[in-house]
N, C-alpha and C positions, 0 to 999 in steps of 0.2 A: 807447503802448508805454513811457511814462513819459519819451519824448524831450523835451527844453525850449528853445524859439527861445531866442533872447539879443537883447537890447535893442543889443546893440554893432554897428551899422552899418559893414561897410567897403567896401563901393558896392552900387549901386542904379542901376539903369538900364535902357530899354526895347529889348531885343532877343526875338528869334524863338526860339520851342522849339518843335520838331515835339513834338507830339500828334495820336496813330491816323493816324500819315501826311500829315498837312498841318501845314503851319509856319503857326503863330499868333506875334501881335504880345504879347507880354506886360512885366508888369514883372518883376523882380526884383531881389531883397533880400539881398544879402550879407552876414550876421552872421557870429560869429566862431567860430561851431556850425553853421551849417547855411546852404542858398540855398531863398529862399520864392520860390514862383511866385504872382503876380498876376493876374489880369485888370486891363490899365489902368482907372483911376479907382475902385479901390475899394481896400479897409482889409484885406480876408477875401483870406489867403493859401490857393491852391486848391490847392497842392502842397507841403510843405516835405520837402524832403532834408538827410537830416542828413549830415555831411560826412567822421565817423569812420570811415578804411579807404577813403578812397575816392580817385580820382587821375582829373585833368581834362588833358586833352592836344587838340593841334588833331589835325583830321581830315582836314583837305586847303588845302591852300591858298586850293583855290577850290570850291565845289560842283560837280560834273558835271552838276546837271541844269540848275544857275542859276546861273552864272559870275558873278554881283555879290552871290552869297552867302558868305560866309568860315565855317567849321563847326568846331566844335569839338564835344570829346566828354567827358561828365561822368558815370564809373562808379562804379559803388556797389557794394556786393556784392550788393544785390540785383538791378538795372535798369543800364541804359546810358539816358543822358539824351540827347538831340541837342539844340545851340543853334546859329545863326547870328546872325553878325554883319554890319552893312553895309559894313566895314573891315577891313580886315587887322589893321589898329591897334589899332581896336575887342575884335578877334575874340584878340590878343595878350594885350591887359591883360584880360582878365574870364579867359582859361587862367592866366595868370599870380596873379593876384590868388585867383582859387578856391582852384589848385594850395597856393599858399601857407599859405591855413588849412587846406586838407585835411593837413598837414605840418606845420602847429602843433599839430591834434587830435591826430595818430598821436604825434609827439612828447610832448606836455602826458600822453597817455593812459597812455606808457610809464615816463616819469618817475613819476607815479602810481604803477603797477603794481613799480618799484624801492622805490619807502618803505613799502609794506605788507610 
């Protein structure tokens, strides 16, 4: 769709994304456009979401099915994402840190769309 990842890393780290109802161990790739989904130990990103319009919040403090999982929630205009975290801490900074550039993009986008 003519979307483009960024080389610009601002965290990376192995938490859970439910796919089809089960929570998988994944990497992910926070650049400053978009979050890539991995399979750990490889290069080939399986998912990348792009970040523009979109706003990341927690879900609960704690999972109700699995009380040592912390959730948070990552929407897009298309899809709703689910991640867990093994920390609350954890599960803080990666809403924090998404939220952040999802808010840079909406920002940088708007700025844009005043100089035309």
């Amino acid at each position: 769709k003519g979307f483009q990842v960024s080389n610009t890393k601002v965290k990376e780290g192995l938490i859970l994304f439910k796919s089809y109802k089960r929570w998988k161990r994944r990497w992910m790739i926070l650049d400053d456009v978009s979050l890539r989904i991995q399979k750990p130990g490889t290069d080939k990103s399986k998912t990348v979401i792009p970040l523009l319009f979109s706003q990341c919040k927690p879900k609960s403090l704690k999972s109700e099915k699995d009380p040592k999982l912390f959730v948070f929630e990552l929407y897009t205009p298309e899809k709703k994402f689910l991640f867990g975290c093994d920390s609350q801490k954890s599960m803080l900074e990666w809403t924090h840190v998404i939220q952040s550039v999802c808010d840079k993009e909406m920002l940088d986008t708007l700025g844009e769309s005043d100089t035309k």
